[in-house]
MILO-42480 format. One record per atom (N, C-alpha, C): residue in one letter; x, y, z. Coordinates in steps of 0.2 Angstrom, whole numbers, plus 5000, padded with zeros to 4 digits. Example, Ala and Ser with C-alpha at 12.3 -4.5 7.8 and 13.67 -1.06 7.14 Angstrom:
BEGIN
a506649725039/a506249785039/a506649845039/s506449895035/s506849955036/s506450005039/
// end
This chain:
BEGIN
x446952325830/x446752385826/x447252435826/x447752445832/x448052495832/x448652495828/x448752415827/x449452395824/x449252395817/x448752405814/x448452435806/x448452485804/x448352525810/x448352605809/x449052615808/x449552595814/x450452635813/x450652595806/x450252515804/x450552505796/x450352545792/x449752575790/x449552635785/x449752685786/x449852725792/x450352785795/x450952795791/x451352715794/x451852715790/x452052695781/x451352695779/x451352675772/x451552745770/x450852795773/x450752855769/x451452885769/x451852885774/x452452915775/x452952925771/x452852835771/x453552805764/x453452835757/x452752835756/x452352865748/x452652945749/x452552995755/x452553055753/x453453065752/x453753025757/x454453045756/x454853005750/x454452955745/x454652925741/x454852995735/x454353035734/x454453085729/x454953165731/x455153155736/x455653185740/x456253225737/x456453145732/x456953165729/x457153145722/x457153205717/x457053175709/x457753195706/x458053145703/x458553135700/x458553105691/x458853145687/x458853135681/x459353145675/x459353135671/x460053125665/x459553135660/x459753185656/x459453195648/x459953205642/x460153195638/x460453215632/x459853285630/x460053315623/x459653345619/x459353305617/x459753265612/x459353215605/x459653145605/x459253105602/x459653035602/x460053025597/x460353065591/x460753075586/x460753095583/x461753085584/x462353135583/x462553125575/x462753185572/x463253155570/x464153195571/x464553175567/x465153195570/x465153265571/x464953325568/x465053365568/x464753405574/x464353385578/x463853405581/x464153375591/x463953425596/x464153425603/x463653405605/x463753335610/x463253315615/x463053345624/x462553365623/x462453385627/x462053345631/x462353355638/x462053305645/x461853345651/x461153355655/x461153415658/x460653325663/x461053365669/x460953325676/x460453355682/x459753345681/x459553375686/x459353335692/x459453395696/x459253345705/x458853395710/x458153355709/x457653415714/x457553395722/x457853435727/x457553415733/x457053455736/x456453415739/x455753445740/x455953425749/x455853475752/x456153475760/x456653515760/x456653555765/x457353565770/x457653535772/x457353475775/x458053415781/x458253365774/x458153375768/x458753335765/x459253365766/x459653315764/x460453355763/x460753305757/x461153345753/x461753305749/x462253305750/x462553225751/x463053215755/x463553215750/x463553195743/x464153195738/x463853195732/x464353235728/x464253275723/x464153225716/x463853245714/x463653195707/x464353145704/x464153075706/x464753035701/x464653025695/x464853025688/x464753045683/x464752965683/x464552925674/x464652855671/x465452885670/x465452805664/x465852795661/x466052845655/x466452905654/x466352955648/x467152935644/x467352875644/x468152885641/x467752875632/x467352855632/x467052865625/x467152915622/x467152975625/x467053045624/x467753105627/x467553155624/x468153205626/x467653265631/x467553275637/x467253345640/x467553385638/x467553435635/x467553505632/x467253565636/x466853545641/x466453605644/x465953575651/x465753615655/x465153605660/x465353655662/x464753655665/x464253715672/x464053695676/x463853715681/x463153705688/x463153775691/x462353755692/x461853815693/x461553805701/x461253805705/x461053795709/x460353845712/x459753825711/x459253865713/x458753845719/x458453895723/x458053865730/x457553925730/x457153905732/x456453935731/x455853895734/x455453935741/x454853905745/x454153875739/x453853835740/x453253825736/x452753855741/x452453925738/x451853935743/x451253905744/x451153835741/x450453805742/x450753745749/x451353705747/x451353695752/x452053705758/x452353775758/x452653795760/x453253745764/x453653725758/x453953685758/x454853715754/x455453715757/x455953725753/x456253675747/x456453695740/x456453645735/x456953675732/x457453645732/x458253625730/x458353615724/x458453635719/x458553605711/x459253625709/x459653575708/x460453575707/x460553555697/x460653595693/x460753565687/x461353585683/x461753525682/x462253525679/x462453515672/x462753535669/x462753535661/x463453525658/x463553475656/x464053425650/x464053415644/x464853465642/x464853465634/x465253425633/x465053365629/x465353305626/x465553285618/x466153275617/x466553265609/x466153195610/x466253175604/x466153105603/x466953085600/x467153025603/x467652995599/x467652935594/x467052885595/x466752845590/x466252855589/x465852815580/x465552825579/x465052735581/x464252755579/x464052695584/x463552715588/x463352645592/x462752675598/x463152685603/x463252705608/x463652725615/x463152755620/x463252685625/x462852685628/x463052745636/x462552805637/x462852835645/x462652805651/x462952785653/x462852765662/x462352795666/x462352785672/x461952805676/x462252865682/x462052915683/x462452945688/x462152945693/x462652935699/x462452925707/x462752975712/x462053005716/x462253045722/x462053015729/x462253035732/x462053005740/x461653085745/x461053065744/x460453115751/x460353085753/x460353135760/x460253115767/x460453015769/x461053005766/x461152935767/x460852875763/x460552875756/x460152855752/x460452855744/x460852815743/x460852825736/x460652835730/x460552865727/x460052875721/x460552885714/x459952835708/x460452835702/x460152845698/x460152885691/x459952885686/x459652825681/x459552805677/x459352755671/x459752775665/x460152725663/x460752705657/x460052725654/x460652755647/x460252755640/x460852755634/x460652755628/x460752735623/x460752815617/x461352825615/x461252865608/x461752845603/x461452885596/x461852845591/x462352915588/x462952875587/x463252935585/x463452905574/x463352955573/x463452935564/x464252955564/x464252945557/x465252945555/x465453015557/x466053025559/x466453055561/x466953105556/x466653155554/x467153165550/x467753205552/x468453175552/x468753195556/x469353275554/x469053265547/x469553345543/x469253395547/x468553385548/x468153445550/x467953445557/x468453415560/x468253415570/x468453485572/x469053505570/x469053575574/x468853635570/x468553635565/x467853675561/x467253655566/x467153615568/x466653605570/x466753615579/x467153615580/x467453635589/x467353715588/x467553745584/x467353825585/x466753835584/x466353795579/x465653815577/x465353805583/x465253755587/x464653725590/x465053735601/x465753765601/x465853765605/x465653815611/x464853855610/x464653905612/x464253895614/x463853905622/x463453885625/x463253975629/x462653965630/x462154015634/x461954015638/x461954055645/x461654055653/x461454115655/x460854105656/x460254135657/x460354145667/x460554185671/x460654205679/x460354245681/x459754225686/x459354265687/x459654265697/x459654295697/x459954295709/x459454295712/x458954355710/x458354365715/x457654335711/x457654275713/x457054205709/x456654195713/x456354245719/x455854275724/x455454325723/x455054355719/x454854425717/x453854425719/x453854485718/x453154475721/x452754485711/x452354495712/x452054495705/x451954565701/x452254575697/x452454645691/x452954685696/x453254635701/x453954675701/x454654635698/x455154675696/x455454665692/x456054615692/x456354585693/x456854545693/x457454565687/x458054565689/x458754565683/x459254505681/x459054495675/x459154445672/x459954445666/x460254435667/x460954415665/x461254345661/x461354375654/x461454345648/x462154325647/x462554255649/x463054245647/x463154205641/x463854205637/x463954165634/x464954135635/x464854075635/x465254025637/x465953995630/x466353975630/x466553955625/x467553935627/x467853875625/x468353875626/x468553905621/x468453935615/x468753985610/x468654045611/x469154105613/x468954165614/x468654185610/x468854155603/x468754215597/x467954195595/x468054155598/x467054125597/x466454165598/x466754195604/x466254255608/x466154295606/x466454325598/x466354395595/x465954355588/x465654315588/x465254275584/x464454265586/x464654295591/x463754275594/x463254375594/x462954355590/x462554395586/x461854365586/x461454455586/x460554415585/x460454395591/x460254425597/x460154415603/x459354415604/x458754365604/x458254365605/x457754365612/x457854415616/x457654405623/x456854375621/x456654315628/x456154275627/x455554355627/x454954305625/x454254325624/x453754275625/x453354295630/x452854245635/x452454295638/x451754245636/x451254295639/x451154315645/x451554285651/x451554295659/x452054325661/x452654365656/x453154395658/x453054455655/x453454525656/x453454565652/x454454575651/x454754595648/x455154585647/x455654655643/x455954695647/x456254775643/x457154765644/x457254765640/x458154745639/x458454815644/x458854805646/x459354845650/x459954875644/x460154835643/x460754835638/x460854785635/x461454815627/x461654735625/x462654745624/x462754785629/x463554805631/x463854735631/x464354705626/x464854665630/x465454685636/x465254625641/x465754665647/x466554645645/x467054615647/x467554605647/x467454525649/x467954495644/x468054435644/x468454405648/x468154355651/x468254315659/x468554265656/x469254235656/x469554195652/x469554135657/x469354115662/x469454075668/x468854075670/x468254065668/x467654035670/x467453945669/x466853955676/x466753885675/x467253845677/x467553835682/x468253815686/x468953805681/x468953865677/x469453865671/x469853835665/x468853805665/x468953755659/x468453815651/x468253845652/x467853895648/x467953985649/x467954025643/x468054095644/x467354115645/x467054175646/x466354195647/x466654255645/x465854285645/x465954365642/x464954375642/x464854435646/x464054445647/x464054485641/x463454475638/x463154475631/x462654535633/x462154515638/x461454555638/x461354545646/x460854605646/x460654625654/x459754645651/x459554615654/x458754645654/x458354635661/x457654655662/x457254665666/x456654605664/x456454575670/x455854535667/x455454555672/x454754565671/x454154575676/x453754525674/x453654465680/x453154425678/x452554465681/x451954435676/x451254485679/x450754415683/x450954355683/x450554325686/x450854285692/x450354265698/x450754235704/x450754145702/x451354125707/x451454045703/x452154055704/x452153985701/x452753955698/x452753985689/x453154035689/x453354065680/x453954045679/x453954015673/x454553985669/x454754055665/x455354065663/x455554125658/x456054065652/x455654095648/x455954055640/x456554065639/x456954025637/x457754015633/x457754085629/x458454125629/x458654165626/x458854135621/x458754155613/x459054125606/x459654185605/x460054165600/x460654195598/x460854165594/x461354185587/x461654145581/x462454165582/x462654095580/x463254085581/x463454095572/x463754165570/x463854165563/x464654155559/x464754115557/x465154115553/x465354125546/x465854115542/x465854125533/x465654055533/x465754005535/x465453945532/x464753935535/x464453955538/x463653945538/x463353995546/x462653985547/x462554015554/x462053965557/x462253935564/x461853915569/x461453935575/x461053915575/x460453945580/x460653925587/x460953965595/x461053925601/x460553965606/x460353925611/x459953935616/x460153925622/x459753985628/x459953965634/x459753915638/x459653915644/x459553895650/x458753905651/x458253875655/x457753905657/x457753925663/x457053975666/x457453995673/x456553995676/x456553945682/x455953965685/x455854005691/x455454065690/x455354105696/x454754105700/x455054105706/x454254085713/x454154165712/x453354165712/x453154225710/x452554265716/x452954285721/x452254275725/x451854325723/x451054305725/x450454345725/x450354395730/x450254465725/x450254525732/x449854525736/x449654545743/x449354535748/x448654575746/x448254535751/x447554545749/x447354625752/x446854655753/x446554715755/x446854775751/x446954755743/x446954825738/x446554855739/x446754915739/x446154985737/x445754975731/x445254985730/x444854995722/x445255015718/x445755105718/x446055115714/x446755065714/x446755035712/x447354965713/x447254945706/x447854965701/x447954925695/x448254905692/x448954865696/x449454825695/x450054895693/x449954915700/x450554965700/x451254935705/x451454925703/x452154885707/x452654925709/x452954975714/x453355015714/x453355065717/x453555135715/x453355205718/x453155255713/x452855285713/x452555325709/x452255385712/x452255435708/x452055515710/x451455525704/x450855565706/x450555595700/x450255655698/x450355695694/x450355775694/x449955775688/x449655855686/x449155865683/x449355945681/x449455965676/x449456045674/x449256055668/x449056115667/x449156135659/x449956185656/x450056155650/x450656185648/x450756235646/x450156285644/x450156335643/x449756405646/x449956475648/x449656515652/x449256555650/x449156545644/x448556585638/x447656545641/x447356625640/x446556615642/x446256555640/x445756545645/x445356475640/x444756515641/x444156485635/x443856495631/x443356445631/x442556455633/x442156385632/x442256365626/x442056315627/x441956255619/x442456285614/x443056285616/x443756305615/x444256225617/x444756205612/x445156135617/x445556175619/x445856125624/x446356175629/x446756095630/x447456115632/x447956045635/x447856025642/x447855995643/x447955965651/x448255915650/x448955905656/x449555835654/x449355815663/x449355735662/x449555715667/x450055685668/x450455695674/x451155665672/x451355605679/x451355545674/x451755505682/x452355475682/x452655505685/x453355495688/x453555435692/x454055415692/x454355355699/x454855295694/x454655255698/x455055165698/x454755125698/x454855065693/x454155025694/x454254995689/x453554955687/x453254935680/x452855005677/x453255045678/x452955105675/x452755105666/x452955035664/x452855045656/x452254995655/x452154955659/x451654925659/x451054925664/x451154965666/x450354975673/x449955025667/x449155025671/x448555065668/x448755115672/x448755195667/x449055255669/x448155285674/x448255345679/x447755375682/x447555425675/x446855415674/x446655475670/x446355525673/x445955545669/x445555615671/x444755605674/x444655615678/x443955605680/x443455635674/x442855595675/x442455625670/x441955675675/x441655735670/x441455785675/x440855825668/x440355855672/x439855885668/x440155945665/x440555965670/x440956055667/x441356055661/x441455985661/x442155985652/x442055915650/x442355905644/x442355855640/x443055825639/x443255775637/x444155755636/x444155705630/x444655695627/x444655635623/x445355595625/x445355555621/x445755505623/x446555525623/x446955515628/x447655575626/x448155535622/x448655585621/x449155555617/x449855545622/x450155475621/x450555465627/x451055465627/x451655495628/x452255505627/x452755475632/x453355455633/x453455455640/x454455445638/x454555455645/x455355475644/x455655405650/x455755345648/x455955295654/x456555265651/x456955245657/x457655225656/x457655165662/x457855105661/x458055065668/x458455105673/x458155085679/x458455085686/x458655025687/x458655045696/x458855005701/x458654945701/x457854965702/x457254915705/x456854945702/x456554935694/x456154945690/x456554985685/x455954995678/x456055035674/x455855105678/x456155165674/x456155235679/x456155285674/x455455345677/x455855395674/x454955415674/x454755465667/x454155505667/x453555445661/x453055465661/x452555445656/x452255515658/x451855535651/x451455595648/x450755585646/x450355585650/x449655585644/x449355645645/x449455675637/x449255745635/x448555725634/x447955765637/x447255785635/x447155855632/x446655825626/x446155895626/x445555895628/x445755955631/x444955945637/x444756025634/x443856015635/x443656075632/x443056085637/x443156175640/x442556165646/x441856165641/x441556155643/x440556175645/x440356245645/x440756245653/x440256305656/x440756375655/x440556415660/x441056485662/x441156495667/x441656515670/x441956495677/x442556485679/x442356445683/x442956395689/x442756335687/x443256305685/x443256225681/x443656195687/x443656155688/x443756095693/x444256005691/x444756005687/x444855955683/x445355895688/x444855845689/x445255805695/x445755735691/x445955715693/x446255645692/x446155575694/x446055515693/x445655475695/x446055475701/x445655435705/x446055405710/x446755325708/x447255345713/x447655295708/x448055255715/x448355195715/x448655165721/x449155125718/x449755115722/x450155075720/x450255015726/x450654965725/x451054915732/x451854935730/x452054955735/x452954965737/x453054895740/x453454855735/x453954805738/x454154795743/x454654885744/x455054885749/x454754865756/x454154915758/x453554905763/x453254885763/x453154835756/x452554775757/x452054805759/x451554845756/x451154895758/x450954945753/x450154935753/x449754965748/x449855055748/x449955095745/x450055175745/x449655205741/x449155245745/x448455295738/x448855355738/x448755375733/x449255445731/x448355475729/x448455515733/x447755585733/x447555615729/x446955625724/x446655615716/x447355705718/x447555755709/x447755785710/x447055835706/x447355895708/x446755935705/x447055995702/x446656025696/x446856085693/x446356135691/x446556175694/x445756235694/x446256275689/x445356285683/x445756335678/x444856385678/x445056425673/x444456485673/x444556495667/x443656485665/x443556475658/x443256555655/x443256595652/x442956655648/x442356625643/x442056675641/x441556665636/x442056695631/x441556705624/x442156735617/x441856785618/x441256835621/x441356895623/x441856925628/x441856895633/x442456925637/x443256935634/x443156865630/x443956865628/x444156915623/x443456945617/x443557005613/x443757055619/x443557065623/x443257145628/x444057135631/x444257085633/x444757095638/x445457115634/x445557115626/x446057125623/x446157205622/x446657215624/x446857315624/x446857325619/x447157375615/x447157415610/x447657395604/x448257375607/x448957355606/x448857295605/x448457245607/x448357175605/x447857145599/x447457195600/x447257195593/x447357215587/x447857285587/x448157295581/x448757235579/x449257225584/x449557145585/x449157065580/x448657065582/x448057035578/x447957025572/x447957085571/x447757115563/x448657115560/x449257145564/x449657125558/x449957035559/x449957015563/x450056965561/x449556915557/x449056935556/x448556885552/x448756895544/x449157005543/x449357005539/x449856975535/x450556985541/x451256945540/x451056855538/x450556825541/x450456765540/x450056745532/x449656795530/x449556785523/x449856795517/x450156895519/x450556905513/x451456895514/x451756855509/x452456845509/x452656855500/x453356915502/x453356945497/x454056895495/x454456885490/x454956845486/x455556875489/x455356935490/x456156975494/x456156955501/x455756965504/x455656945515/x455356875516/x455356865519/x455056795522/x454556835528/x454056875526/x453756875534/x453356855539/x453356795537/x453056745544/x453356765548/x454156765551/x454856755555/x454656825559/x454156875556/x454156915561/x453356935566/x453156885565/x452356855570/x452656895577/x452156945577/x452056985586/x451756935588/x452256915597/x452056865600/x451456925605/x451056875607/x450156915613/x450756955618/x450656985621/x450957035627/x450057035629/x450357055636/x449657075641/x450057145644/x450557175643/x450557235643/x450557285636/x450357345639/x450457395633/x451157415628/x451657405625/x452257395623/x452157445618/x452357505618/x452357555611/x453057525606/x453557505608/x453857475606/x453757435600/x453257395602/x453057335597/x452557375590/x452357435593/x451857465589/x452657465583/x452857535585/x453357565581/x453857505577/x453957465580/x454257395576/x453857365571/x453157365570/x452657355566/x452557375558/x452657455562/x452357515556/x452957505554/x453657515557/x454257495553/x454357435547/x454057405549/x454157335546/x453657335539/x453157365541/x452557375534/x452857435529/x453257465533/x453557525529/x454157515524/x454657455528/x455057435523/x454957375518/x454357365519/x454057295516/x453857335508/x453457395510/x453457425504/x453757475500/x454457475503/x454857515500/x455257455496/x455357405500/x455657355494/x455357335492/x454557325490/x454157295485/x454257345479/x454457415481/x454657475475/x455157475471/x455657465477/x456357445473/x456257385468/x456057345472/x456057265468/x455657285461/x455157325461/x454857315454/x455157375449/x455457415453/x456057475447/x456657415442/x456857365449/x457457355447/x457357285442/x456857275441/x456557205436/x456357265428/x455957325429/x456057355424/x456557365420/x457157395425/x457757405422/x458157365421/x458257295421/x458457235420/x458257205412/x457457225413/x457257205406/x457457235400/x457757315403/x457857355397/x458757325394/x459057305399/x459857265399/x459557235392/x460157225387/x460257145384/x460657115387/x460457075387/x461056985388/x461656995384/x462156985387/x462656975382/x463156895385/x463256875382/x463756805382/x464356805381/x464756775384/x465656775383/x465856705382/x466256685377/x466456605377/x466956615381/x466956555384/x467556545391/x467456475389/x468156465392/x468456395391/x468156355397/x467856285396/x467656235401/x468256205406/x468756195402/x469156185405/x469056095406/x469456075408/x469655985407/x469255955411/x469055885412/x468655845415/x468755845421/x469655865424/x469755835429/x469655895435/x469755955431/x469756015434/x468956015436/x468355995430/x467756025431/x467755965439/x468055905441/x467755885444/x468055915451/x468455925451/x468855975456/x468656015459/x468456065454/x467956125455/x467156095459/x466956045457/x466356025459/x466355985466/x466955955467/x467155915472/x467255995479/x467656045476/x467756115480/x467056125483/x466656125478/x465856145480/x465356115483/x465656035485/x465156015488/x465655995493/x466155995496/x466655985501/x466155995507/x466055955512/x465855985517/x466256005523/x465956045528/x466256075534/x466156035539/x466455975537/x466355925546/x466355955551/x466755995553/x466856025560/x466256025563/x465656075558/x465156095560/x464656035561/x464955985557/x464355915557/x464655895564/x465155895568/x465455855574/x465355905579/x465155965578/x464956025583/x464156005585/x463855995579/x463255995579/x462855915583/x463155885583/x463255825584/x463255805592/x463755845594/x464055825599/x463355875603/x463355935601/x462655965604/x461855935605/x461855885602/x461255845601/x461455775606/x461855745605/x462055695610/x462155725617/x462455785618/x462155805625/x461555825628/x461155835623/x460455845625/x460155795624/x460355765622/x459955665621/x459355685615/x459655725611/x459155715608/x459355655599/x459255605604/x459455555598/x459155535593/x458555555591/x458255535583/x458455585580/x458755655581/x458955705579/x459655685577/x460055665581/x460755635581/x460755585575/x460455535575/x460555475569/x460155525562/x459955565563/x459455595555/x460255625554/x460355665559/x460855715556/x461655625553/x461655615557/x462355565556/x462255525551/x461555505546/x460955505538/x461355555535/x461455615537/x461355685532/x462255685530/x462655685536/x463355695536/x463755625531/x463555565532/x463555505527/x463455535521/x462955535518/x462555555513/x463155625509/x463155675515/x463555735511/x464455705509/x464655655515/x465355655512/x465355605507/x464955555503/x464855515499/x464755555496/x464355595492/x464255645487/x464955675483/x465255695491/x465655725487/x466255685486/x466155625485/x466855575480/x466455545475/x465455565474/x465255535471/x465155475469/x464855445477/x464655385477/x464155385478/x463455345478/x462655365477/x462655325483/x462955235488/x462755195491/x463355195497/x463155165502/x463555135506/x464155095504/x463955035499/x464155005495/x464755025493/x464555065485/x464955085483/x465455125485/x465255155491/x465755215495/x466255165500/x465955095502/x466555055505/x466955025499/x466655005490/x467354995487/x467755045486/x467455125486/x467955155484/x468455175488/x468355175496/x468955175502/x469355135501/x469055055501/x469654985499/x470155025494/x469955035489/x470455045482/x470855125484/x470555185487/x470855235488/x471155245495/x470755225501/x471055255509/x471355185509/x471155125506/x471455075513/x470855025515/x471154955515/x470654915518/x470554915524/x470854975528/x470654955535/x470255025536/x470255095533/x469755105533/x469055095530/x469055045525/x468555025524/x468154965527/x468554935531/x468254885537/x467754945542/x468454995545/x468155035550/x467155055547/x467255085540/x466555125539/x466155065538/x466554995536/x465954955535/x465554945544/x465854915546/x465854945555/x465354965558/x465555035556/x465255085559/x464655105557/x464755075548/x464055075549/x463455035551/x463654945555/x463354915556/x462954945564/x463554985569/x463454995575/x463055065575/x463055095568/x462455175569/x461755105566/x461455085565/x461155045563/x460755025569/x461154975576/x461354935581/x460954985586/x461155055587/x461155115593/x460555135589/x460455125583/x459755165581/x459055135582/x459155085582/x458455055580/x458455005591/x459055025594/x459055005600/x458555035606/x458055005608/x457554995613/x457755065616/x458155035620/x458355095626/x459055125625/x459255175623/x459955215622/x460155235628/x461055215629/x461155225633/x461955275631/x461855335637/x462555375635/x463355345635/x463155285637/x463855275636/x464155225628/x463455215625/x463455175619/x463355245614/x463055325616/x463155345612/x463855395609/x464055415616/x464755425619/x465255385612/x465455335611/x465655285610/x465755305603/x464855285599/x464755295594/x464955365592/x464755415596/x465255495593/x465855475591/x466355465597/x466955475596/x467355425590/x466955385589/x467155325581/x466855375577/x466355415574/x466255435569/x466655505567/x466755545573/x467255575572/x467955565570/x468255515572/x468855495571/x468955445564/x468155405562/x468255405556/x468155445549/x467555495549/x467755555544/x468055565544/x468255605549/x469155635550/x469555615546/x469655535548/x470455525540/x469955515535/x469255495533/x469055495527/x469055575523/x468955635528/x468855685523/x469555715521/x470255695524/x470755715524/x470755725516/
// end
């Protein structure tokens, strides 16, 4: 009996350590034709610790073929169910074809833990070869994508940095890769860092391929598990056609945050602050709307977590706010403020009381839940009898001329621009500035109707003058609408220091538009044929250029000062020789 039991013992043993170790060889597709690069990706998964691998992958037979390229990646990662370490080594081989035909790939062999282990031989077909077009098609297709992620341990809705290369033994290939599509998947969330080319690494990959980082982004998975992150797409663009290339995939152990959240717990991942005031110091007024901003600050998945709102209370009412927010990637999350402006309108009269929900995060660092304490804002509400009573003498005559200045504007003044702002002191000043401004409003209302009188009584008289020749009228017109760059590159530069960047590109719309008027071109277009033919086709490469990269920083996610920086200094330097 006992020598039944150690045989099933040792059955179950043999079964569990059978699956121990998985080895495999895939191609993409079973058929090539000449034009096209075989791709062959090696993967080897160890499930355990006490394996070990004792020699490096032996390749088949490849004299059929030319290698052009390879990688290896190596990633390790606990599985929390059965808390086990698990080894995945994958390797990738970029393969010419030398004939055309089946060609069969061999089997590749590693040796674990003392045990050889081999792949399964397969079979692909390769079509004709066309040999005019091999190295058209070595520059086309010789461009491969890596997807690096370092920290592939994260807890859930915290964020991980993810790093976009691209590979190529043609340097000049790497300024071809365009249209960069960071994945989308319903279990990740995904906010670009940048899409900065860094310097190209001419000796990567044991100095068989250049490299050069394309993109940096943030990914925050939102569920625990095993998450897979989808292939990065990119197009490989040429004058003779464009190809679609993809990355790597990348799986993240995602562990699940620890149990005993607080109620106010709502997938806040990070550190975070939360505050509460009104933006303005003027009285409130029952059944009057008033602003009240909550604001929360920190690092995190601040773009994505459920913001704290406003408690609901019998003394006032709220509606849904308007949300604003100013975030930039950090360190360890995205970072910076979010804004939900309310209109809250009290009920009563009084002391109002306006709290904030309760709100809780989990800090990574501490591994530990944080309640940030509801915030509260006491405001004091009048009736609209008190707020008539409590207005001086001087604030309502203030009342009355600005309700004036705001309806009547006369063709000579503009007087809106002089709107008396509320004081809460007595200011004779303001009076006297008042009655001055009503007094010379209708003293020019008298002038202005003498001097239309006696205008009417003038006749018109006409002088023939010579128009002068076509080339002078445009001369003269081109004089008049010349503009003052300076002031376009002053103003410019003052908006870029303030970050104020939608402001920056309307204005860098308006400064295009003016110097193109004045050489009377109506498009982009036509304003690049007429640089070619009068500046030069190098600055018209430049403006084509420049146009594409105002375009690029505009419509870009997240701005970054050194990509704005950049974009200044080339717009300046190119108007500049263009308005010479």
């Amino acid at each position: 009996m006992k020598q039944k039991l150690i045989y099933i013992l040792l059955l179950f043993i043999s079964i569990i350590s059978y699956g121990q170790v998985n080895l495999s060889l895939e191609s993409d597709k079973a058929e090539y034709n000449g034009k096209e690069i075989i791709n062959l990706t090696i993967v080897l998964e160890l499930n355990g610790g006490e394996l070990e691998q004792q020699s490096g992958f032996q390749l088949p037979d490849l004299s059929k073929f030319t290698i052009i390229g390879s990688g290896s990646v190596t990633n390790s990662f606990i599985d929390p169910l059965t808390n086990t370490v698990i080894t995945e080594k994958i390797t990738r081989l970029a393969l010419e074809p030398k004939k055309k035909g089946k060609v069969r790939i061999g089997s590749v062999l590693v040796t674990v833990s003392n045990k050889i282990y081999k792949t399964e031989p397969f079979d692909i077909v390769i079509k004709d070869i066309d040999k005019k077009s091999a190295a058209h098609a070595m520059a086309q297709n010789d461009v491969f994508l890596n997807m690096e992620i370092e920290d592939r341990e994260v807890y859930q809705d915290q964020p991980t940095i993810a790093v976009l290369k691209v590979y190529s033994r043609n340097i000049d290939n790497l300024r071809k890769v365009k249209n960069i599509q960071l994945p989308q998947q319903g279990n990740i969330n995904v906010h670009p860092v940048h899409f900065r080319k860094s310097e190209i690494d001419p000796s990567d990959m044991g100095g068989n391929m250049a490299s050069q980082v394309i993109a940096v982004f943030m990914v925050f998975p939102n569920q625990a598990g095993y998450v897979e992150v989808p292939a990065v797409s990119a197009s490989v663009s040429t004058l003779a056609n464009k190809s679609k290339i993809l990355s790597n995939k990348v799986k993240l152990n995602v562990k699940k945050l620890p149990e005993g959240s607080p109620e106010s717990f709502k997938d806040a991942v990070g550190n975070f602050k939360v505050d509460i005031y009104c933006p303005t110091k003027e009285k409130n007024e029952v059944k009057k709307p008033m602003h009240v901003i909550v604001k929360v600050s920190g690092e995190g998945n601040i773009t994505d977590m459920k913001l704290p709102g406003i408690e609901a209370s019998q003394d006032y009412e709220f509606f849904n706010p308007q949300i604003t927010s100013k975030v930039y990637p950090g360190k360890v999350g995205m970072k910076g403020e979010i804004f939900a402006n309310y209109i809250v309108i009290p009920k009563k009269q009084g002391t109002i009381s306006i709290r904030t929900e309760d709100f809780s995060f989990f800090d990574p660092e501490r591994k530990e839940y944080v309640e940030v304490p509801a915030e509260q804002l006491s405001i004091h509400s009048f009736s609209h009898e008190q707020m008539l009573e409590s207005r001086s003498t001087v604030e309502k005559v203030n009342e009355y001329t600005n309700n004036f200045l705001e309806t009547v504007n006369t063709p000579v003044l503009k007087t809106t621009s002089f709107k008396v702002k509320e004081k809460n002191k007595f200011n004779w000043n303001v009076l006297f500035v008042n009655i001055a401004i009503l007094l010379s409003l209708f003293i020019a209302y008298l002038l202005f109707r003498n001097w239309q009188k006696k205008r009417s009584l003038v006749s018109k008289t006409t002088s023939s003058e010579s128009l002068g020749s076509v080339a002078e009228t445009e001369e003269e017109i081109r004089t008049l609408l010349k503009t003052d760059i300076a002031d376009n590159f002053n103003y410019l530069k003052n908006l870029k220091e303030n970050k104020e960047y939608a402001k920056f590109f309307e204005t860098v719309e308006e400064l295009d538009s003016e110097v193109r008027n004045q050489y009377f071109q109506s498009s982009s277009k036509d304003f690049t044929l007429f640089l070619e033919n009068y500046k030069g086709a190098h600055i018209a490469e430049e403006y084509r250029i420049l146009s594409q990269k105002i375009q690029i920083e505009k419509y870009a996610p997240v701005k970054s000062e050194e990509g704005i920086d950049e974009l200044f200094n080339t717009i300046v330097k190119l108007y500049s020789s263009i308005i010479k």
